[in-house]
N, CA, C and O atoms as CSV, one atom per row, in Angstrom:
chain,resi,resn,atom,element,x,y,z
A,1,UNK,N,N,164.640,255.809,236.763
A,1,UNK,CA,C,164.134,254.487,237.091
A,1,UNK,C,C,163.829,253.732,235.801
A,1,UNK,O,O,163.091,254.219,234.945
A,2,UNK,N,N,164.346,252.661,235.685
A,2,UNK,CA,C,163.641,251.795,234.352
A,2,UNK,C,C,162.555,251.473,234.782
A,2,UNK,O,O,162.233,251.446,235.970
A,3,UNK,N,N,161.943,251.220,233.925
A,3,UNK,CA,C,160.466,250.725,233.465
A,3,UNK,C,C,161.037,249.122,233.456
A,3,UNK,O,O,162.087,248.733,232.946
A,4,UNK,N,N,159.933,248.246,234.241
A,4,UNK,CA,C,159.866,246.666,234.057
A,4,UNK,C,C,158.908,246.369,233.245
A,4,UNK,O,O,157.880,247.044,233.296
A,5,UNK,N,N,159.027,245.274,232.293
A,5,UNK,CA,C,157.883,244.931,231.867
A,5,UNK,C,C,157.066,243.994,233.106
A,5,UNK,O,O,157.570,243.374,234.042
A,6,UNK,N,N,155.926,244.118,232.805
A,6,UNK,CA,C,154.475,243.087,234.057
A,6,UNK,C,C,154.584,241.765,233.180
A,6,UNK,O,O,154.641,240.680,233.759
A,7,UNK,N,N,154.621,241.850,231.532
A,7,UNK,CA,C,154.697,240.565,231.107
A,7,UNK,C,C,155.345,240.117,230.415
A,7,UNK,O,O,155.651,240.770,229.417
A,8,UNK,N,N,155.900,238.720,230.608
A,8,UNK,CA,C,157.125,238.660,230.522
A,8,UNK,C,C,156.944,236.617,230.484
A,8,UNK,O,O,156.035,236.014,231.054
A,9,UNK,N,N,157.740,236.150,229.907
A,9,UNK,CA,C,157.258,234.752,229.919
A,9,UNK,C,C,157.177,233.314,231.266
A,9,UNK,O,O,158.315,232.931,231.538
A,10,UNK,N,N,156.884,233.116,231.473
A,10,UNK,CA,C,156.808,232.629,232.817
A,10,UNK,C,C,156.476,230.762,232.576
A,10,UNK,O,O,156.186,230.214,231.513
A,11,UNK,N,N,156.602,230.273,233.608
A,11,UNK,CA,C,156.775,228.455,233.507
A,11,UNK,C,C,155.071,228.304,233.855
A,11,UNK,O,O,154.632,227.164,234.006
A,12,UNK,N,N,154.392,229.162,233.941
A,12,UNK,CA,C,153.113,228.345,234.084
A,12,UNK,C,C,151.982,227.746,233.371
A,12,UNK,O,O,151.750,228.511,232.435
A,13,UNK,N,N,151.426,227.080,233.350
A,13,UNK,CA,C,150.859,226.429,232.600
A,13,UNK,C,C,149.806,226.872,231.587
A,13,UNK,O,O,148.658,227.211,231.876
A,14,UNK,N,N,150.422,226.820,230.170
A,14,UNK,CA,C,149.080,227.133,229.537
A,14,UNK,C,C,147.577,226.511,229.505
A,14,UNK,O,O,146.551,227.162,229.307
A,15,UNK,N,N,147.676,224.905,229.776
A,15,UNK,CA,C,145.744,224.215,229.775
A,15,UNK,C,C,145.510,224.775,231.212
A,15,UNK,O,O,144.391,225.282,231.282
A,16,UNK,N,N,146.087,224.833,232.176
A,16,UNK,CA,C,145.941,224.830,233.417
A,16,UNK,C,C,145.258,226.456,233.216
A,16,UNK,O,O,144.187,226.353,233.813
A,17,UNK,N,N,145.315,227.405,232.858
A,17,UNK,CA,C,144.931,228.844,232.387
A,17,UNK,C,C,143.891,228.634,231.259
A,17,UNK,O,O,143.189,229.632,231.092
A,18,UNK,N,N,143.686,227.871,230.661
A,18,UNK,CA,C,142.637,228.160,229.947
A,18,UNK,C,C,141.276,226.969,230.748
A,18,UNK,O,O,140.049,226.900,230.678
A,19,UNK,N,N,142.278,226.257,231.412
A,19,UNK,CA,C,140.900,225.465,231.939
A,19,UNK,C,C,140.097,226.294,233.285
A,19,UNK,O,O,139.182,226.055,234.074
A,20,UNK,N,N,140.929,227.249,233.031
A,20,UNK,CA,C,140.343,227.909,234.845
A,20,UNK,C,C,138.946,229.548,233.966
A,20,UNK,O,O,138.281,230.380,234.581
A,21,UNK,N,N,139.036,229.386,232.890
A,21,UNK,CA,C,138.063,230.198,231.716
A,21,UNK,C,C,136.892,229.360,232.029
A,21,UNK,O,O,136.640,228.312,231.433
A,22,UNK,N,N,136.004,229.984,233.228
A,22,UNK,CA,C,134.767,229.519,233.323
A,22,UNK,C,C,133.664,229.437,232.485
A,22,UNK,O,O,132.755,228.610,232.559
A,23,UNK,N,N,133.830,230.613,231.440
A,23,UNK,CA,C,132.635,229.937,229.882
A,23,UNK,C,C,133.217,229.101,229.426
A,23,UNK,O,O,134.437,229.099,229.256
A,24,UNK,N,N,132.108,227.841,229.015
A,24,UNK,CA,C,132.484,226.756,228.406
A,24,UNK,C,C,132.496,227.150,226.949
A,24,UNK,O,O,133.143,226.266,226.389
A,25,UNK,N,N,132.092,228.064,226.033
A,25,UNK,CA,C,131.874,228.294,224.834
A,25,UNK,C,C,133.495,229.595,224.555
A,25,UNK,O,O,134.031,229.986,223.518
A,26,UNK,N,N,133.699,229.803,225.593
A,26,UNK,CA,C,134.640,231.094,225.004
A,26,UNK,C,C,136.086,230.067,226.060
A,26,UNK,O,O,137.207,230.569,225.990
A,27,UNK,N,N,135.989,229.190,226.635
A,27,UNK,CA,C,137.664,228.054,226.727
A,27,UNK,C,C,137.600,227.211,225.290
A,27,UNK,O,O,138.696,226.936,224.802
A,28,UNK,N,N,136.228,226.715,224.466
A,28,UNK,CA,C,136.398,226.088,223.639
A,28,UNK,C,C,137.249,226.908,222.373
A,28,UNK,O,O,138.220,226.427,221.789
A,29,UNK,N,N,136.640,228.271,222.095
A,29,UNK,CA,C,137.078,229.124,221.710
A,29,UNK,C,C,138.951,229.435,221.499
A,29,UNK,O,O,139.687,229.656,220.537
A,30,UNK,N,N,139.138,229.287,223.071
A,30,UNK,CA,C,140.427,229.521,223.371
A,30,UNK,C,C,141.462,228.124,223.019
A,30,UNK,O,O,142.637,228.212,222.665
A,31,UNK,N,N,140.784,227.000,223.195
A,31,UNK,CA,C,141.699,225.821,222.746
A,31,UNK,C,C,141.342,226.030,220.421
A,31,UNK,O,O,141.936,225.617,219.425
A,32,UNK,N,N,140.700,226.463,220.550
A,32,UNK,CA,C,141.065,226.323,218.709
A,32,UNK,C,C,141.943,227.737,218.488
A,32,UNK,O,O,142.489,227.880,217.394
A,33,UNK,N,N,142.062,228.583,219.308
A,33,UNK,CA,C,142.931,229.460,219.021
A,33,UNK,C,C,144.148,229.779,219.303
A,33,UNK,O,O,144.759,230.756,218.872
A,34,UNK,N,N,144.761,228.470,220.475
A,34,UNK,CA,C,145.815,228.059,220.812
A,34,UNK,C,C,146.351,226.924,219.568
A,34,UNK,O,O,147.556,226.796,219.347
A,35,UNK,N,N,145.514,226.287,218.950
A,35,UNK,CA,C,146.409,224.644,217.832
A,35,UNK,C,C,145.915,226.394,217.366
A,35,UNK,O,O,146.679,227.067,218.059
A,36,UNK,N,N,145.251,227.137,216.752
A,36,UNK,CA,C,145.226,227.764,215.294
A,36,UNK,C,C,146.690,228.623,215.358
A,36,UNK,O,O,147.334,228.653,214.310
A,37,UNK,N,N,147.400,229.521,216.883
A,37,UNK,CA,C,148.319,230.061,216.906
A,37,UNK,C,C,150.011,229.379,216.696
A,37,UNK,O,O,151.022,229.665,216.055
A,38,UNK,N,N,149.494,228.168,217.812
A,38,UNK,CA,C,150.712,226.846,217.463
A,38,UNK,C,C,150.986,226.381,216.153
A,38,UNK,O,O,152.078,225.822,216.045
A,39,UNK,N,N,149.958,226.495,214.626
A,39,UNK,CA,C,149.969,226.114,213.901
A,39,UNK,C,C,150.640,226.913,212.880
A,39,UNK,O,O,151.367,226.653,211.921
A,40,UNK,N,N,150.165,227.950,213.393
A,40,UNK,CA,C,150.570,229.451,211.963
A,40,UNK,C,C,151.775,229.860,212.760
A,40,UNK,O,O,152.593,230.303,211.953
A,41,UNK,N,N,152.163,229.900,213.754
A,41,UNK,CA,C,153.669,230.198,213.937
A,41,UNK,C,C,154.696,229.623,214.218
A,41,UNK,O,O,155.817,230.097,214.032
A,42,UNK,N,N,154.479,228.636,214.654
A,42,UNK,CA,C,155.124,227.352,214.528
A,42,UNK,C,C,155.837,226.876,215.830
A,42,UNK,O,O,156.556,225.939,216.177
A,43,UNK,N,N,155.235,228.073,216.414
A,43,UNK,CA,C,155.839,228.072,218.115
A,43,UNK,C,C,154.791,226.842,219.421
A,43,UNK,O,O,153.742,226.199,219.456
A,44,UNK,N,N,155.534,227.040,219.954
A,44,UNK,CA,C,154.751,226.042,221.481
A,44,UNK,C,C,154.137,227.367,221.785
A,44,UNK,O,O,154.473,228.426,221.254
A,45,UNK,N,N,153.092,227.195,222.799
A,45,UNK,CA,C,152.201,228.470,223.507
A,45,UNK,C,C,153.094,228.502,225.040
A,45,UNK,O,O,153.527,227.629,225.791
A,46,UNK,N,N,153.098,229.567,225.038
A,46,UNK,CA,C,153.681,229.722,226.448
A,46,UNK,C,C,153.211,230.647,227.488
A,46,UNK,O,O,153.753,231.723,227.237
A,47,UNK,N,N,152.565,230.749,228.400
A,47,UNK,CA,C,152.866,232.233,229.707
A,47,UNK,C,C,152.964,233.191,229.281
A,47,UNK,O,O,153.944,233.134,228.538
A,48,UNK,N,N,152.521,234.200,229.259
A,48,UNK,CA,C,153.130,235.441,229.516
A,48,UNK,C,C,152.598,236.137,230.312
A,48,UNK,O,O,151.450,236.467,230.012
A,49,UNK,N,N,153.161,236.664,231.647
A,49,UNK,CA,C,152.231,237.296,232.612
A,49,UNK,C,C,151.399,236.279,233.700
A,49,UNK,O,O,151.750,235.220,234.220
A,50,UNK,N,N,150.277,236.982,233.801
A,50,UNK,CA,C,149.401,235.801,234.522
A,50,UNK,C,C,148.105,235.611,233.210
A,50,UNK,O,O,147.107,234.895,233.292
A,51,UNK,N,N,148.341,236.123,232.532
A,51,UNK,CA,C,146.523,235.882,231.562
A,51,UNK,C,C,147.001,235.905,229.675
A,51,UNK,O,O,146.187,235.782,228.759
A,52,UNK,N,N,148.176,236.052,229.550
A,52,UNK,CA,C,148.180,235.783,228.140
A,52,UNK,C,C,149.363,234.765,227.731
A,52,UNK,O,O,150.520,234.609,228.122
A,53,UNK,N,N,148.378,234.017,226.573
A,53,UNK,CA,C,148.795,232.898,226.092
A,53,UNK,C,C,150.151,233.313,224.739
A,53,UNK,O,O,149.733,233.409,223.585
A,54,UNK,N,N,151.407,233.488,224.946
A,54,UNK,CA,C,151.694,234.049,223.475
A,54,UNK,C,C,152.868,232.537,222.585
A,54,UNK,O,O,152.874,231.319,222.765
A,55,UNK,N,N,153.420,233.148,221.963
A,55,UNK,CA,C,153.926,232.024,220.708
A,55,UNK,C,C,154.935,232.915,220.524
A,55,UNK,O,O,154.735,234.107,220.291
A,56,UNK,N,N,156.136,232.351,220.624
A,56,UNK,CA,C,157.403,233.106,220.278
A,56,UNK,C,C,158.006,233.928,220.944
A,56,UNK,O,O,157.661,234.185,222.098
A,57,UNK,N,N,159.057,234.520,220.336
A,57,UNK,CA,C,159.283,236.618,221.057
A,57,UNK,C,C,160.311,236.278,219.744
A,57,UNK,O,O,160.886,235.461,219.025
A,58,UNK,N,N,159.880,238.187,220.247
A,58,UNK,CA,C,161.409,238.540,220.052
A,58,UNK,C,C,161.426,240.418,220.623
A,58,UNK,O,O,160.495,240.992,221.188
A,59,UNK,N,N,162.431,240.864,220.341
A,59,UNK,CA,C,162.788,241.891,221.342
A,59,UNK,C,C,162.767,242.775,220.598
A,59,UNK,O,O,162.881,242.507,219.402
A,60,UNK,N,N,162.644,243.869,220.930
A,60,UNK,CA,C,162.033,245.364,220.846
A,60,UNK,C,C,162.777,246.391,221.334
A,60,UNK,O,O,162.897,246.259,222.552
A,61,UNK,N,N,163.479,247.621,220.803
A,61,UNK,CA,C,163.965,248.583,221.380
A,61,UNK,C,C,162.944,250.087,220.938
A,61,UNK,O,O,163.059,250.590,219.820
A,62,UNK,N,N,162.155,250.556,221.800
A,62,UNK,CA,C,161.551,251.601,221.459
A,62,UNK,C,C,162.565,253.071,221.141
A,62,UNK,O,O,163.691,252.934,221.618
A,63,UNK,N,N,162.394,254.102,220.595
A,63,UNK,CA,C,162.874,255.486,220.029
A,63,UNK,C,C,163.413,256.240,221.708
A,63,UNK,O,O,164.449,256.895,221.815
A,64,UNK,N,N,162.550,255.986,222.760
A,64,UNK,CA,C,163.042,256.523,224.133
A,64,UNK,C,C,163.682,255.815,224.705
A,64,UNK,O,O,163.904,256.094,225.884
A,65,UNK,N,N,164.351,254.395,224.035
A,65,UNK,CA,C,165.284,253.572,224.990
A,65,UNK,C,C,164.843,252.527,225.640
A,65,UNK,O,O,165.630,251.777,226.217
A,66,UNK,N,N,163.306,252.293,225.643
A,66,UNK,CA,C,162.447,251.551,226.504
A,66,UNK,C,C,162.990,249.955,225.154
A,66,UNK,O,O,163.043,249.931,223.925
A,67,UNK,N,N,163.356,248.610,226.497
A,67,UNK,CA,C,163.217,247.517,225.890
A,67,UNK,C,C,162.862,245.928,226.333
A,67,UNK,O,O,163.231,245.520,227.434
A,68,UNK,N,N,162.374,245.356,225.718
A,68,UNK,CA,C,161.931,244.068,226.490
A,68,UNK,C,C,161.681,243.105,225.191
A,68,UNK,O,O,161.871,243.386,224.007
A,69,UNK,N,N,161.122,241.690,225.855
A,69,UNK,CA,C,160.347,240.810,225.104
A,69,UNK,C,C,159.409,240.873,224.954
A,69,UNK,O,O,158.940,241.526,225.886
A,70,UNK,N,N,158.362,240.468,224.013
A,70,UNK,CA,C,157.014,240.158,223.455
A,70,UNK,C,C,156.579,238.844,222.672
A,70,UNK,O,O,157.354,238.317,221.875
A,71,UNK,N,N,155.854,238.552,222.819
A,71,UNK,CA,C,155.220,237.451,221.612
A,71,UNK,C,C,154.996,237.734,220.612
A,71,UNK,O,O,154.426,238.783,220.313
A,72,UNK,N,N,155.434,236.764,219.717
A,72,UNK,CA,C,155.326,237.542,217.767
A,72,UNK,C,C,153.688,237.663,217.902
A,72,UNK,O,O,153.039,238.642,217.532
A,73,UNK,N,N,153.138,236.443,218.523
A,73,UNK,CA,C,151.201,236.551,218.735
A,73,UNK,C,C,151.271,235.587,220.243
A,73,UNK,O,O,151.911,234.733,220.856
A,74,UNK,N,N,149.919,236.592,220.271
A,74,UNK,CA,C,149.792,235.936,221.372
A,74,UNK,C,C,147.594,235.997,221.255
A,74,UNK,O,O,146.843,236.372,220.355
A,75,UNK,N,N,147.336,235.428,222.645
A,75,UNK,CA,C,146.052,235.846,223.294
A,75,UNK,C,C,145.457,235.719,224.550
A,75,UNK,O,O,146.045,234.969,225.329
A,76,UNK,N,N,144.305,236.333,224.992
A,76,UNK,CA,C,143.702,236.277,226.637
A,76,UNK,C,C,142.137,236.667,226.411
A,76,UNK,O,O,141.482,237.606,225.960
A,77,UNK,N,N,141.922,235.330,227.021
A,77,UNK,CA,C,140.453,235.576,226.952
A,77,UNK,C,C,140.371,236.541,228.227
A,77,UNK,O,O,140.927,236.463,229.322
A,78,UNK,N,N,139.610,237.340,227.772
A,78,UNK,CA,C,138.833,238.399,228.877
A,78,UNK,C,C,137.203,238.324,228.886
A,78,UNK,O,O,136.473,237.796,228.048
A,79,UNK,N,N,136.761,239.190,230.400
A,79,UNK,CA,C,135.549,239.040,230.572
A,79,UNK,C,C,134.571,239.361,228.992
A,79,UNK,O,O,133.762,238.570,228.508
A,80,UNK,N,N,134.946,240.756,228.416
A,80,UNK,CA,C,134.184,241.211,227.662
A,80,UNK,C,C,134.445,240.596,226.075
A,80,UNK,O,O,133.563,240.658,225.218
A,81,UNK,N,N,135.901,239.948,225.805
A,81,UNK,CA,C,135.873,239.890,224.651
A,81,UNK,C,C,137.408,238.961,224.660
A,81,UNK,O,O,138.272,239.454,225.386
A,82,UNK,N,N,137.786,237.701,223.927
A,82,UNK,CA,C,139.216,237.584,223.732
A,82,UNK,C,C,139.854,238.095,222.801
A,82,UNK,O,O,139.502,238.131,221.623
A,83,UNK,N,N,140.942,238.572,223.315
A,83,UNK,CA,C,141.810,239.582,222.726
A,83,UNK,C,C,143.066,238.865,222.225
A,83,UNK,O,O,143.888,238.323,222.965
A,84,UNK,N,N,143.132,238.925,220.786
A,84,UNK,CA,C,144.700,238.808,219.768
A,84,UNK,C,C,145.501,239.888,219.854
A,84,UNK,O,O,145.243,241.075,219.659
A,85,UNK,N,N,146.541,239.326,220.180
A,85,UNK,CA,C,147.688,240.133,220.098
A,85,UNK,C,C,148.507,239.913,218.793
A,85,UNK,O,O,148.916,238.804,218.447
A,86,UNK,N,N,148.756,241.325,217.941
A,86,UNK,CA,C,149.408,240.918,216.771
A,86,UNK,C,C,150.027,241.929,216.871
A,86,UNK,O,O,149.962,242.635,217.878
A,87,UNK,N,N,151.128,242.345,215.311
A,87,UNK,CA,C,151.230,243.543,215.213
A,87,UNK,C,C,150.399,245.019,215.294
A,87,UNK,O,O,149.183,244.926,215.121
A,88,UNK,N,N,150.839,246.108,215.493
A,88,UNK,CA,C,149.858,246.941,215.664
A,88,UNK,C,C,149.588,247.529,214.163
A,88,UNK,O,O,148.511,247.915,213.708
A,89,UNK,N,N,150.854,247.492,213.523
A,89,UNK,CA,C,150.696,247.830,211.957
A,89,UNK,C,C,151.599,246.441,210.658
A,89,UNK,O,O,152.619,245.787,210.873
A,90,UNK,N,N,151.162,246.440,210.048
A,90,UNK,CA,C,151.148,245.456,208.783
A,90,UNK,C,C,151.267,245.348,207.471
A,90,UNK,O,O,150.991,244.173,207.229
A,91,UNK,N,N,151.453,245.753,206.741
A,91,UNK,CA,C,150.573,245.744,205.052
A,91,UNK,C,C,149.360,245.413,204.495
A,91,UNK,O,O,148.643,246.112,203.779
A,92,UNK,N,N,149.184,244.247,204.896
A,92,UNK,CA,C,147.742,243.628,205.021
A,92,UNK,C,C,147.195,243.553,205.849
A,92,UNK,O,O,146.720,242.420,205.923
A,93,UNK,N,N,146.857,244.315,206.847
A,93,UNK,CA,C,145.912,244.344,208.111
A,93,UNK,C,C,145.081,244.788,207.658
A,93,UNK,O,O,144.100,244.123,207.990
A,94,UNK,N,N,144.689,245.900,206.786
A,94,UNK,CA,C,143.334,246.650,206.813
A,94,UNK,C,C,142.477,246.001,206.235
A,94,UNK,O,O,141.331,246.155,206.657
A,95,UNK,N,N,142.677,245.096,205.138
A,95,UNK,CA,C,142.257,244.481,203.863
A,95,UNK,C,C,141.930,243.093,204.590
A,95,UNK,O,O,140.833,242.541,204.510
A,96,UNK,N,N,142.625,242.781,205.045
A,96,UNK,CA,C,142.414,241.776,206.432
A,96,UNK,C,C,141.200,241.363,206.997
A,96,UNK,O,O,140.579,240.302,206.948
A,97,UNK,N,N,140.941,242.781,207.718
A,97,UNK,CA,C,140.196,243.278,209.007
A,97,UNK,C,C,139.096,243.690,208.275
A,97,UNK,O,O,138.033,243.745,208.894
A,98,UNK,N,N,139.098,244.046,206.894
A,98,UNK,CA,C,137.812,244.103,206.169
A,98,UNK,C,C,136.603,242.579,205.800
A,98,UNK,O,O,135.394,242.415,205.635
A,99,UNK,N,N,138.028,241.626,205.820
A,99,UNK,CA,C,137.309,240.388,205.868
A,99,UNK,C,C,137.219,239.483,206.759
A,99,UNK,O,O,137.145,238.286,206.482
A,100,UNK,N,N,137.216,239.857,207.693
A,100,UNK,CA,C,137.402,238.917,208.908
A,100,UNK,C,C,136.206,238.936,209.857
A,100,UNK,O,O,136.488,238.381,210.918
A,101,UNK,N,N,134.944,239.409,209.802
A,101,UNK,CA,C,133.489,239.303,210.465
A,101,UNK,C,C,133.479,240.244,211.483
A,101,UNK,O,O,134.248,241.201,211.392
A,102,UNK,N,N,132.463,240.097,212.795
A,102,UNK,CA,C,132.688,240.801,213.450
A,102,UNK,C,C,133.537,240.527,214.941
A,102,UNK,O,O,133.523,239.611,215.764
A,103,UNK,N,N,134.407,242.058,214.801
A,103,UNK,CA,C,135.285,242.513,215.720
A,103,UNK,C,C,135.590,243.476,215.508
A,103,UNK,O,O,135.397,244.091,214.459
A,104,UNK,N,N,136.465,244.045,217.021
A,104,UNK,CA,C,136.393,245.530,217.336
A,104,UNK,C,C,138.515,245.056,217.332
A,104,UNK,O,O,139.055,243.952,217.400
A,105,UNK,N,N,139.072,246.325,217.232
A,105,UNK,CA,C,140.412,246.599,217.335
A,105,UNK,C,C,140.760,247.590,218.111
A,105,UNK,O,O,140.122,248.628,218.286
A,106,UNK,N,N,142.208,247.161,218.793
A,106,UNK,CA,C,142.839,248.842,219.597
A,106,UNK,C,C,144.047,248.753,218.972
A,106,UNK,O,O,144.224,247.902,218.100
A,107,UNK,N,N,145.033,249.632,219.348
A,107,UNK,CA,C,146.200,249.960,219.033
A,107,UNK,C,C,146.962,248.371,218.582
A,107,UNK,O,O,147.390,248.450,217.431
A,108,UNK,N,N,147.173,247.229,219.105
A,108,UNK,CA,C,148.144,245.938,218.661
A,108,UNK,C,C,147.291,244.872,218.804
A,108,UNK,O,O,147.713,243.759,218.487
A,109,UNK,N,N,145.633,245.058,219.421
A,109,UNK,CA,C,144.720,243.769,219.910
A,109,UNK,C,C,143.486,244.024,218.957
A,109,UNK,O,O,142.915,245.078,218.678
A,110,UNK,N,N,143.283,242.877,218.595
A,110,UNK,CA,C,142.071,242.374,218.363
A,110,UNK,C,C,141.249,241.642,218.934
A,110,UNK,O,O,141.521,240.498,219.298
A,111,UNK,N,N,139.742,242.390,219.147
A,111,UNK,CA,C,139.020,241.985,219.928
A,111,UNK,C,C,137.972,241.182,219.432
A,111,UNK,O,O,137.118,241.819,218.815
A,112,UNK,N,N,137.738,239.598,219.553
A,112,UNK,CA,C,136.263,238.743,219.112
A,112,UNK,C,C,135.795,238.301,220.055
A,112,UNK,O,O,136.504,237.662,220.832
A,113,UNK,N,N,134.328,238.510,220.321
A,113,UNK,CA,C,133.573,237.800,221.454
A,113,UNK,C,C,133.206,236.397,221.288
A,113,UNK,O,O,132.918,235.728,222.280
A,114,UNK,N,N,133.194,235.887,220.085
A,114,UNK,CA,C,133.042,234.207,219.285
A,114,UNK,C,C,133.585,233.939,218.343
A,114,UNK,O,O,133.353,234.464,217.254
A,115,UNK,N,N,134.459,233.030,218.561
A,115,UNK,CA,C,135.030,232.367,217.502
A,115,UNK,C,C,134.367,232.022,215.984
A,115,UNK,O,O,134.966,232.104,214.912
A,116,UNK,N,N,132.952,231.609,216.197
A,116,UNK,CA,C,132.022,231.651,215.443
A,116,UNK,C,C,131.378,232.800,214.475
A,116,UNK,O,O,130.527,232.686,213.593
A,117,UNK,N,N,132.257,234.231,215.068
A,117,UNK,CA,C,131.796,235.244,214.607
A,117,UNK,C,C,132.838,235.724,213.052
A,117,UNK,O,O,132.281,236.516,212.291
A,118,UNK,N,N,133.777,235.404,212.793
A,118,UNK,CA,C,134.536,235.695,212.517
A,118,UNK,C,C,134.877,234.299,211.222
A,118,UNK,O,O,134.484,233.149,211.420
A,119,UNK,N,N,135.379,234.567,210.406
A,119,UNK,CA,C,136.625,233.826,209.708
A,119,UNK,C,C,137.975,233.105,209.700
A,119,UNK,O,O,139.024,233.479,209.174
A,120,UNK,N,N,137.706,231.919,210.441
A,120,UNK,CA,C,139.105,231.057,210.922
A,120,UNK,C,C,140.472,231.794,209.347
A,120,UNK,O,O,141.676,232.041,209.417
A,121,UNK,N,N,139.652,231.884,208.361
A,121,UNK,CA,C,140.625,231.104,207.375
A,121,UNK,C,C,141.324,233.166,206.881
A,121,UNK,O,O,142.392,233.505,206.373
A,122,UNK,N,N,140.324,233.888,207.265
A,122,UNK,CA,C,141.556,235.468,207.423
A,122,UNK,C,C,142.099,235.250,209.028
A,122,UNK,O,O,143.323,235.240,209.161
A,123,UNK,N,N,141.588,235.142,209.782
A,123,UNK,CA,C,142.290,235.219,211.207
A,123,UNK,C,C,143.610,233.942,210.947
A,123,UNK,O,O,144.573,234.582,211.368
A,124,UNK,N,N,144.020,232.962,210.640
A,124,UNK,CA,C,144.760,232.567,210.248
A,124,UNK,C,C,145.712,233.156,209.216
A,124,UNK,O,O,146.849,232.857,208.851
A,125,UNK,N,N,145.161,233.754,209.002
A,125,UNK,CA,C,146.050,235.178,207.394
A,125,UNK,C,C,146.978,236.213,208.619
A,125,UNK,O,O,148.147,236.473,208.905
A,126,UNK,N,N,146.014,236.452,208.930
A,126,UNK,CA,C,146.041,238.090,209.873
A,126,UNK,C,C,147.681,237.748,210.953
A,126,UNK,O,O,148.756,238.329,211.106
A,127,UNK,N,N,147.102,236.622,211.429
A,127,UNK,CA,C,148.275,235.728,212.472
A,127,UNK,C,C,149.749,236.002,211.110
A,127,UNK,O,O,150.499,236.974,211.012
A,128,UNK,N,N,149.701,234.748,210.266
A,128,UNK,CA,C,150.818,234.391,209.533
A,128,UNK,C,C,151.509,235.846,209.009
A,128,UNK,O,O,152.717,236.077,208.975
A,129,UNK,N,N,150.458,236.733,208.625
A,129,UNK,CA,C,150.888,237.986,207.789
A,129,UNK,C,C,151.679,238.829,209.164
A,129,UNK,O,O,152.881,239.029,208.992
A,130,UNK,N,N,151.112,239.298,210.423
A,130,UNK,CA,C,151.392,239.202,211.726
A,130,UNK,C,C,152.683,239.183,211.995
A,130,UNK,O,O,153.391,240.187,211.914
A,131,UNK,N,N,153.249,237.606,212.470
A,131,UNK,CA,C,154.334,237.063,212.398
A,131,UNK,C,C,155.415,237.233,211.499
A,131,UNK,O,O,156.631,237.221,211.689
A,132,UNK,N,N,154.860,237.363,210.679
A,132,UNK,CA,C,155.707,237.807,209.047
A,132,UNK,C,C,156.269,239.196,209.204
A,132,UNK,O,O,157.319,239.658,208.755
A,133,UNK,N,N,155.293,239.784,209.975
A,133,UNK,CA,C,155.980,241.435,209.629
A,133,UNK,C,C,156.958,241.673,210.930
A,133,UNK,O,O,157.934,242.423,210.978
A,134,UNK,N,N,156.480,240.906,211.884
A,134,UNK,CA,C,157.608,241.522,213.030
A,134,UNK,C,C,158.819,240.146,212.744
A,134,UNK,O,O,159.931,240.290,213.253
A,135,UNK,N,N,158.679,239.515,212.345
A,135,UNK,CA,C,159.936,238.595,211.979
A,135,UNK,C,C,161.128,239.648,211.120
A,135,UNK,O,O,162.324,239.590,211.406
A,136,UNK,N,N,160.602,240.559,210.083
A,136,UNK,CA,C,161.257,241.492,208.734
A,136,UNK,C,C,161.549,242.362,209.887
A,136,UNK,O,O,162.646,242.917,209.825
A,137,UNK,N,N,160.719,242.651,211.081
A,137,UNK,CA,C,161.131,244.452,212.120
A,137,UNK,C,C,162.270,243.737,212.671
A,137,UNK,O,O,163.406,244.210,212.634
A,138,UNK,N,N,161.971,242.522,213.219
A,138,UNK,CA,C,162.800,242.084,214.637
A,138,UNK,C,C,163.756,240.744,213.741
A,138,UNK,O,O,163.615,239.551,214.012
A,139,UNK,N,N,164.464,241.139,212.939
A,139,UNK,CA,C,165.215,239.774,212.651
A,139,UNK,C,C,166.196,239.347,213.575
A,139,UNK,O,O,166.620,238.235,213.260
A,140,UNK,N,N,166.815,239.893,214.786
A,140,UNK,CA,C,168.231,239.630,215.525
A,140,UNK,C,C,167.637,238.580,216.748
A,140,UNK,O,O,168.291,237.740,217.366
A,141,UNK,N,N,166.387,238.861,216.870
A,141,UNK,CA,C,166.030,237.935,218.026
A,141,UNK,C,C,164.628,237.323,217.663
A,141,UNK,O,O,163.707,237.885,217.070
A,142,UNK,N,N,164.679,236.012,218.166
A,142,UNK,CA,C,163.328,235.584,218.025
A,142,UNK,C,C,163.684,233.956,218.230
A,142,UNK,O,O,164.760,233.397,218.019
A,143,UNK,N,N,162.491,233.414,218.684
A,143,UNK,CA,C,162.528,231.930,219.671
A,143,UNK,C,C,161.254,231.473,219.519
A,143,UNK,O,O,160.900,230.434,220.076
């Protein structure tokens, strides 16, 4: 059986999804991190799924055959925390993530509960450096 991806880019509306983000402090959040993602990658924001906002793709073939699209970056505000989607590894991520305030990380997401908490001007690094590295992985596809 193949594996489907759940997310995948879709026609629905990105304000229409961030206006339905009932904290008013973490949608404000989410509109400076939509112009900050539109800005550093140079992409429109688009769908992906039902809850994440991403910028770009490009395509991916995993070592077991598994393949699909992704966003070079993306994000989704969640209950506990909004979550960046970047690369999972980098060159400059660690050095990065040393200067970038507080937040927690998993395997490809970064997690900030306030925009306010953090450093627009490395999280703008983190993005561009980000984009940069899966642009060098994934050069055959990307939009």
């Amino acid at each position: 059986m193949m594996y489907k991806n759940k997310t995948t880019q879709t026609s629905e509306s990105v304000s229409s999804f961030i206006e339905s983000v009932a904290d008013p402090a973490k949608k404000a959040d989410c509109y400076s991190i939509l112009e900050m993602m539109e800005r550093k990658t140079g992409s429109t924001a688009k769908m992906w799924g039902t809850a994440v906002v991403g910028f770009g793709s490009y395509h991916y073939t995993y070592p077991s055959g598994h393949q699909g699209n992704a966003p070079l970056a993306g994000f989704s505000p969640r209950s506990a925390a909004i979550v960046l989607y970047l690369a999972s590894d980098f060159p400059e991520k660690e050095s990065l993530l040393k200067q970038l305030g507080k937040h927690k990380t998993g395997v490809g997401c970064l997690y900030i509960k306030k925009l306010e908490q953090v450093s627009k001007e490395i999280l703008e690094q983190l993005i561009v450096a980000s984009v940069s590295h899966l642009k060098r992985v994934y050069p055959e596809y990307q939009a």
